[in-house]
C-alpha positions in Angstrom: -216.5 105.1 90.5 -217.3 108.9 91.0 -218.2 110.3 87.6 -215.5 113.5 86.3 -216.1 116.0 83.5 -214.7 114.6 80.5 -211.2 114.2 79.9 -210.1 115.2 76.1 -211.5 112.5 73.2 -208.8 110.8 71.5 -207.0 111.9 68.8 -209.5 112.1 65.4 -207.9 110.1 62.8 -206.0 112.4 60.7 -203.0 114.3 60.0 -202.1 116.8 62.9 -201.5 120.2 62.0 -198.0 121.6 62.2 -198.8 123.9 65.3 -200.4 121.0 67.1 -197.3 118.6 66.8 -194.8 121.8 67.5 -197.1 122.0 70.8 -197.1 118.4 71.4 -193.1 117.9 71.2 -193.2 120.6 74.1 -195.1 117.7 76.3 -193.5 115.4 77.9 -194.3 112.0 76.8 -196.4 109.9 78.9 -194.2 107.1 80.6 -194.5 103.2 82.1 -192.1 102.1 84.1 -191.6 98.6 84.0 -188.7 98.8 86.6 -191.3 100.2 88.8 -194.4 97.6 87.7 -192.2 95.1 88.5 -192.0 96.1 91.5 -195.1 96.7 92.5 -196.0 92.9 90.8 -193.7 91.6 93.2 -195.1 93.4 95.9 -198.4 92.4 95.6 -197.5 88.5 95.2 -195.5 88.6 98.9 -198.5 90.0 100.5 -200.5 87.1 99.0 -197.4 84.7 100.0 -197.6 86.4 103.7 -201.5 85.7 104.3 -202.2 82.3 102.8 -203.5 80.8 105.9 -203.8 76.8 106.2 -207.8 75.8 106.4 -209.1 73.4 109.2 -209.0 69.8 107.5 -207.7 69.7 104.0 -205.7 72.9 102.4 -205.5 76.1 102.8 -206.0 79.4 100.9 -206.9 83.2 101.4 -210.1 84.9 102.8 -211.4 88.5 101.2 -210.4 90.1 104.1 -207.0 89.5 104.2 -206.5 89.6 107.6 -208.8 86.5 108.7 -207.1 83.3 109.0 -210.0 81.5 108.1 -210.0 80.6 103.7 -212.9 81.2 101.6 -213.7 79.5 97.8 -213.4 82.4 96.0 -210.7 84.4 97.9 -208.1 81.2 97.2 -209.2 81.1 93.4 -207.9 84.7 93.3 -204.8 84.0 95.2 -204.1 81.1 93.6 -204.8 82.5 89.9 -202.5 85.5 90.7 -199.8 83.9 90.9 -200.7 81.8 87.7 -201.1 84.8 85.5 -197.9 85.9 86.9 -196.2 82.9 86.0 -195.1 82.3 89.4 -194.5 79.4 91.4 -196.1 79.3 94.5 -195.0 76.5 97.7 -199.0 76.0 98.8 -200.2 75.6 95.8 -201.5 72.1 95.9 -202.9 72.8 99.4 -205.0 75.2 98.0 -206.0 73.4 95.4 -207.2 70.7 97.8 -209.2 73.3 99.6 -211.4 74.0 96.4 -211.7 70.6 95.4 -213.1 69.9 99.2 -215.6 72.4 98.7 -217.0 71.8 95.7 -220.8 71.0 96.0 -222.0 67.0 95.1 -225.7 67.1 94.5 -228.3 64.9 93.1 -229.5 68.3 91.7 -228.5 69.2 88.5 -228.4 73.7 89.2 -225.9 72.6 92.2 -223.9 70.1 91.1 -219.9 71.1 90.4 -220.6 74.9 91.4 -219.4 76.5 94.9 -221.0 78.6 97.3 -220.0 82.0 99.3 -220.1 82.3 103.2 -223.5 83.9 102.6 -225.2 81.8 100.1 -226.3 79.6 102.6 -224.6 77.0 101.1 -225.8 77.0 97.2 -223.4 77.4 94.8 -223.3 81.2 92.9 -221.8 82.5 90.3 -220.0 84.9 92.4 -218.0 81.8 93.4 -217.7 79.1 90.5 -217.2 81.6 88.1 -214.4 82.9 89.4 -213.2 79.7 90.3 -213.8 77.8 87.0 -212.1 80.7 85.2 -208.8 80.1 87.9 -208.7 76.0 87.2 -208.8 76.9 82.9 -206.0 79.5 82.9 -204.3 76.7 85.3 -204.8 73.9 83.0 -205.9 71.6 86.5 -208.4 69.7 84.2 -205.7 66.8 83.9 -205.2 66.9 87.7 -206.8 63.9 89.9 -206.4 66.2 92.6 -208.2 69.1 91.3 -211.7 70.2 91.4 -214.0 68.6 88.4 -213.8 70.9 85.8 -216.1 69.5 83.7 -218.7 69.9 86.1 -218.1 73.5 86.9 -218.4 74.2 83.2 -221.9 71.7 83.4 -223.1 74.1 86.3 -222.5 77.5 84.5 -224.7 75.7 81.5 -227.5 75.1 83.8 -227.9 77.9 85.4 -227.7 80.6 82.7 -231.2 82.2 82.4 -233.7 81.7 79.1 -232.7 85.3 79.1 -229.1 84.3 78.1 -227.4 86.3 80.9 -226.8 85.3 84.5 -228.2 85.7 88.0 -226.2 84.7 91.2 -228.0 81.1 90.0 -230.7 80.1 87.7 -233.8 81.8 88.0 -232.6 85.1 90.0 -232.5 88.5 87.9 -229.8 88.4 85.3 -227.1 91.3 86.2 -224.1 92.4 84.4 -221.7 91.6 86.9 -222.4 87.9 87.0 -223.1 87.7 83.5 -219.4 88.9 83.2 -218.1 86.4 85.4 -220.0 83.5 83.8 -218.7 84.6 79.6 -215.3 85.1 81.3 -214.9 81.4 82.6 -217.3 80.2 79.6 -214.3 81.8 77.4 -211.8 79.8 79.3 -213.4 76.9 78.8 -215.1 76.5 75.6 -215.5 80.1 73.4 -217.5 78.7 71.1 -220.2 77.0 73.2 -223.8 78.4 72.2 -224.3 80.2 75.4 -221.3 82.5 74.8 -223.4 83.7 72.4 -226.3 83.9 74.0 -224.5 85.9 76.8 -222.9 88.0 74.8 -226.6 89.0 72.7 -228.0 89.6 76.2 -224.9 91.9 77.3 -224.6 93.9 73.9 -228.5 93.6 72.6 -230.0 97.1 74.0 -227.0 99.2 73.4 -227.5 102.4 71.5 -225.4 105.5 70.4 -227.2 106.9 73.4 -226.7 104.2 75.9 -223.7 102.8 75.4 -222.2 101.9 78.7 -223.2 99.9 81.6 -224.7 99.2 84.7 -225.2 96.8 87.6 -228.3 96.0 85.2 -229.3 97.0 81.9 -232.2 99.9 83.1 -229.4 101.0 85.7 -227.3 104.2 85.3 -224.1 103.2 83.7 -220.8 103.3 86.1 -217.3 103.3 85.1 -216.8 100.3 86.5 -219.6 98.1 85.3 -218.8 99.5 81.5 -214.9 98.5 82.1 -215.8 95.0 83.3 -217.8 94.6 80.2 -215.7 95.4 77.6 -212.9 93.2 79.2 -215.2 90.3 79.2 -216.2 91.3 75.8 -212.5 91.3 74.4 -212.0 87.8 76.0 -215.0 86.3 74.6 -215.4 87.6 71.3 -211.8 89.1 71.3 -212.3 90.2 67.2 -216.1 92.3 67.8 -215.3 95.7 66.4 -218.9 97.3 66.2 -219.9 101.0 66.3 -221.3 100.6 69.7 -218.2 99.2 71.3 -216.3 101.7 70.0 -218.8 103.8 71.7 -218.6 102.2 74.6 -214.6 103.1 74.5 -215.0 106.7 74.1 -217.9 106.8 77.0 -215.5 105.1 79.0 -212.5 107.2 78.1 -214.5 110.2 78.6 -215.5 109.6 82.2 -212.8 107.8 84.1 -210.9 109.7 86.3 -207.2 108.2 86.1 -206.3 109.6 89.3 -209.4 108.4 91.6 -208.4 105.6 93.9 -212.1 105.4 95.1 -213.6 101.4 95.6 -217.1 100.8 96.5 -219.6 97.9 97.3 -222.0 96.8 94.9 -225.3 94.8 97.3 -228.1 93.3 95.8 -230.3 90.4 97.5 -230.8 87.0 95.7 -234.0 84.5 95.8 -233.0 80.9 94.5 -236.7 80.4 93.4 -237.9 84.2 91.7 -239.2 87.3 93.3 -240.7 87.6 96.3 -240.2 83.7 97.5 -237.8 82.5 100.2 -235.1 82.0 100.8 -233.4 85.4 100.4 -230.1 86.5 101.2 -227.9 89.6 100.6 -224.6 89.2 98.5 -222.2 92.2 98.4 -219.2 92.6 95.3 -216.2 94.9 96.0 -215.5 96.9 93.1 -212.3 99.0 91.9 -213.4 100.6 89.2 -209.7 102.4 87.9 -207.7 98.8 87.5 -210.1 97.6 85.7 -210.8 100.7 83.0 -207.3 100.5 82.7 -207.2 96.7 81.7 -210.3 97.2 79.0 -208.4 100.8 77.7 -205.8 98.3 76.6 -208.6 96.2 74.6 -209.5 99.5 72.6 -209.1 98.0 69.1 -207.9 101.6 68.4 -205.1 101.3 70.4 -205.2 102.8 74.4 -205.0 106.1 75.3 -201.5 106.6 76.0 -201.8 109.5 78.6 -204.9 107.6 80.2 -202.8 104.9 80.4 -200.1 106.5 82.1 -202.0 108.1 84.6 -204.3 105.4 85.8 -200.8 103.3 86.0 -198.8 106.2 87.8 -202.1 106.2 90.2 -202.0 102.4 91.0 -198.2 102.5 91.5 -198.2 105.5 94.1 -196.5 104.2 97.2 -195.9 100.5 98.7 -198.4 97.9 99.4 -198.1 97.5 103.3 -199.1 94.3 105.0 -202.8 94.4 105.0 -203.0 93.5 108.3 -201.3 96.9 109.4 -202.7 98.8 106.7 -206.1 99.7 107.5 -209.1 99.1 109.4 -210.9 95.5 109.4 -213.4 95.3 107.0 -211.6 98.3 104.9 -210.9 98.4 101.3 -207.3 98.1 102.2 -207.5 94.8 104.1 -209.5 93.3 101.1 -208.4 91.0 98.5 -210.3 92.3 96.2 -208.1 96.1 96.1 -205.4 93.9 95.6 -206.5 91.4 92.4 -208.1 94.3 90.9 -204.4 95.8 91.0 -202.7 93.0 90.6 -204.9 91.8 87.4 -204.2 95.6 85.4 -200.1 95.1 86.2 -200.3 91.4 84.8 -202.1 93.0 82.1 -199.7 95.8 81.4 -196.7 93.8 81.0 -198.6 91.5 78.7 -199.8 93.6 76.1 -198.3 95.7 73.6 -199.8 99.1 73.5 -200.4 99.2 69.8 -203.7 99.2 67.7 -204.1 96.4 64.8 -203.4 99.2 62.2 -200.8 101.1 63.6 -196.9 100.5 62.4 -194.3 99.8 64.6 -191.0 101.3 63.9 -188.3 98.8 65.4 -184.8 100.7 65.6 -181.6 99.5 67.5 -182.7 101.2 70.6 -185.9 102.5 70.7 -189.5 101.7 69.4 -192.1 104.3 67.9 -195.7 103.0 67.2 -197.0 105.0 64.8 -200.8 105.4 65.0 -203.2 104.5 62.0 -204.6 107.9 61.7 -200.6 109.6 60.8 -199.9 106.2 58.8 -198.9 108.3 55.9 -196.8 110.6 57.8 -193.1 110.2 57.4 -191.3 109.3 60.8 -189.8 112.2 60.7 -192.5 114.7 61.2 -193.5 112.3 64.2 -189.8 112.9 66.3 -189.5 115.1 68.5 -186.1 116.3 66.8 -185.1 116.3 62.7 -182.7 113.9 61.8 -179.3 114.8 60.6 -178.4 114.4 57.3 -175.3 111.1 56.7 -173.4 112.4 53.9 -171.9 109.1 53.5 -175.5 106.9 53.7 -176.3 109.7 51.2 -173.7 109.1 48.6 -174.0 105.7 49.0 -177.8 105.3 48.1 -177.6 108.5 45.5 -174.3 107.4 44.0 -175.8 107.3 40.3 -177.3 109.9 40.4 -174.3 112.3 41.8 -172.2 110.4 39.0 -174.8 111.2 36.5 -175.1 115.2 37.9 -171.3 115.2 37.6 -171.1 114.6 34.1 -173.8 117.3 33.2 -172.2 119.6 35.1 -169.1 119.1 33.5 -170.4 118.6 29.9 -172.0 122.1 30.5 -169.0 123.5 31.7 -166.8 122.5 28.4 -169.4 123.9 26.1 -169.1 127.3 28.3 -165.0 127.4 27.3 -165.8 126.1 23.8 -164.8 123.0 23.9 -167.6 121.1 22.2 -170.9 122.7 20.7 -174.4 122.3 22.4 -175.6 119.9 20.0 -173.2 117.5 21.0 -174.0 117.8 24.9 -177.6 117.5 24.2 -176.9 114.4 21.7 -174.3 112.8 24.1 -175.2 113.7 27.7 -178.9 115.2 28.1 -180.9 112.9 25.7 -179.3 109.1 27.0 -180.3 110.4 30.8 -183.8 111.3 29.9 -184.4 108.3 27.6 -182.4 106.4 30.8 -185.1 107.7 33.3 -188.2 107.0 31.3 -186.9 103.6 30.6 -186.4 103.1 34.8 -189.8 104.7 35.2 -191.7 102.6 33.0 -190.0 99.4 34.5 -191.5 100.2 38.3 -194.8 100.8 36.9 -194.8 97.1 35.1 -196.8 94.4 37.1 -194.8 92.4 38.5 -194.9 88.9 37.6 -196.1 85.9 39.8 -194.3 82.9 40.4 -193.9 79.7 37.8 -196.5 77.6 38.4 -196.3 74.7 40.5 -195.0 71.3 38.6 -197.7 68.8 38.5 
């Protein structure tokens, strides 16, 4: 993801000044359109419906490139889960289950057993694949199925190869990376958060972070990248979805501060993986597509601040520009926009966006007939006026009805006041009869509200 200068911190957490909120009103607010994420959803899922391609022998799925006929493991995971997270049904489903459940590796060998391989693994199972893959059969509840891979084997394999590090290499003994330890937690969170080597994963992700270094790389010494920081903190809000520390929040603001919401740019992440250490054969290359903006803008919605609204809205207004085309017109073999991967990055963020509220745990929602304003924590003790963008106009009906007593009350001093004027009555009697009951009347009221209020009777025995 190309690094920017930084965009403006959020808001600190207090009161705006009246000339900032006079300047804000003139802004317009930042906007969603759900109309138009739903249409984009649905465009997305029909180019997955128009490139599932049947597989020679059992199934059928989708390969990275989209416009290959021939299925690969992880490619049909993604398909397949994208139309899970969607909530949509989808007519091949079962073939493509088929497909992974052929292809999962039976081995004598406890580090292959259950996992899956890539095209260019050379036929050992990775975490690139059975991470993904594991993740796609928990969030599809397929552990029940006869016909469905063996979950409990995938979740066996991920066990046996995490490194005595506690994070993960493409398999056990090659150079724990972020990426795959990413992959690895996100399926471990599927399957069984509370499994000892969450933890150990998540120690190994978070242990050298600093107020210095507090974003991410393709490995921990690497330069951090907007896109290796994002992927983080979204597997970091799935597997320990309540860690609020001062280095995550860090992490946020870094993140915040250098993601461009309007860059489009994907790149390829290559690294070469030895089964058996450093140095030893065999070795072999393994590439990851990344899209770095999708995915800040699915961990922006994890900030336990509450996202960024104007981030938001322009990282969404960027994925939404235009129409997704049929990837086999719409680009170059080989390009990012024949790959799979462009579209589940996208397609994972718009799931995401109609899922979650965009509201911190501290702010208040205001729920009117027509319209909802989330008031943030840090103007919590604002009135809701000073946060519209226009002053409400006075009911005098509401007003009567909730000050009635008080106008009553008014009325008779008024009047009272008004007699001893024409002589009517001296001033000791409107002080005795009028002024000295409403005082005595308001200390009485005042003294009542200040009382503790008493708990209920206790329980009979």
């Amino acid at each position: 993801m190309n690094q920017t200068p930084p965009l403006p911190a959020q808001a600190p957490r207090a009161a705006a000044s009246a000339t900032a909120s006079s300047r804000a009103r003139a802004v317009a607010a930042p906007v969603i359109d759900m109309a138009v994420l739903e249409a984009r959803l649905n465009e997305s899922l029909d180019v997955l419906r128009d490139t599932y391609a049947p597989a020679p022998g059992t199934g059928g799925g989708w390969y990275h490139e989209l416009a290959r006929p021939e299925p690969g493991t992880t490619a049909t995971a993604l398909g397949l889960l994208a139309f899970v997270e969607a909530g949509r049904p989808f007519e091949h489903f079962d073939e493509g289950l088929a497909f992974l459940a052929e292809r999962q590796a039976a081995s004598a060998d406890a580090l292959r057993d259950g996992g899956w391989a890539t095209r260019t693994s050379l036929g050992m199972p990775v975490v690139e694949a059975t991470g993904w893959i594991a993740r796609f059969l928990a969030r599809a509840r397929c552990d029940l199925r006869e016909d469905a891979p063996d979950l409990r084997r995938a979740y066996r394999w991920l066990l046996r190869n995490q490194n005595p590090d506690g994070g993960w290499g493409s398999l056990y003994g090659a150079a724990s990376r972020v990426w795959q330890t990413c992959l690895a937690l996100r399926a471990l969170a599927q399957l069984n958060p509370y499994d000892p080597a969450v933890d150990r994963g998540v120690e190994w992700l978070t242990a050298d972070r600093t107020a210095h270094r507090p974003a991410w790389g393709p490995v921990p010494a690497a330069a951090p990248t907007v896109t290796h920081t994002a992927f983080v903190l979204v597997t970091l809000a799935e597997a320990r979805p309540r860690l609020r520390t001062e280095r995550l929040l860090d992490a946020y603001d870094w993140l915040l501060a250098h993601l461009d919401p309007d860059d489009e740019h994907t790149w390829i992440e290559t690294y070469e993986v030895s089964p058996h250490g450093l140095g030893s054969r065999p070795v072999w290359r393994l590439a990851l597509w990344h899209y770095g903006l999708p995915i800040a803008l699915t961990a922006l919605l994890h900030d336990p601040r509450g996202p960024h609204g104007p981030t938001i809205a322009r990282a969404f207004r960027t994925l939404a520009r235009g129409e997704v085309a049929d990837p086999r017109r719409n680009g170059l073999p080989g390009g990012a926009r024949t790959s799979l991967w462009t579209l589940w990055w996208r397609l994972e963020t718009l799931i995401a966006l109609t899922r979650v509220p965009l509201a911190g745990t501290a702010d208040v929602l205001h729920w009117y007939p027509d319209a909802t304003v989330v008031q943030r924590a840090h103007a919590r003790e604002l009135p809701v006026a000073a946060l519209l963008p226009h002053r409400r106009i006075v009911d005098p009906v509401a007003l009567v009805r909730r000050h009635w007593s008080a106008l009553v009350l008014g009325f008779v001093c008024v009047t009272s006041a008004f007699g001893v004027t024409l002589g009517a009555w001296g001033w000791r009697d409107f002080w005795l009869s009028v002024i000295v009951p409403i005082v005595l009347a308001s200390v009485d009221e005042s003294l009542k509200r200040r009382r503790t209020p008493r708990g209920p009777p206790p329980a009979a025995p």
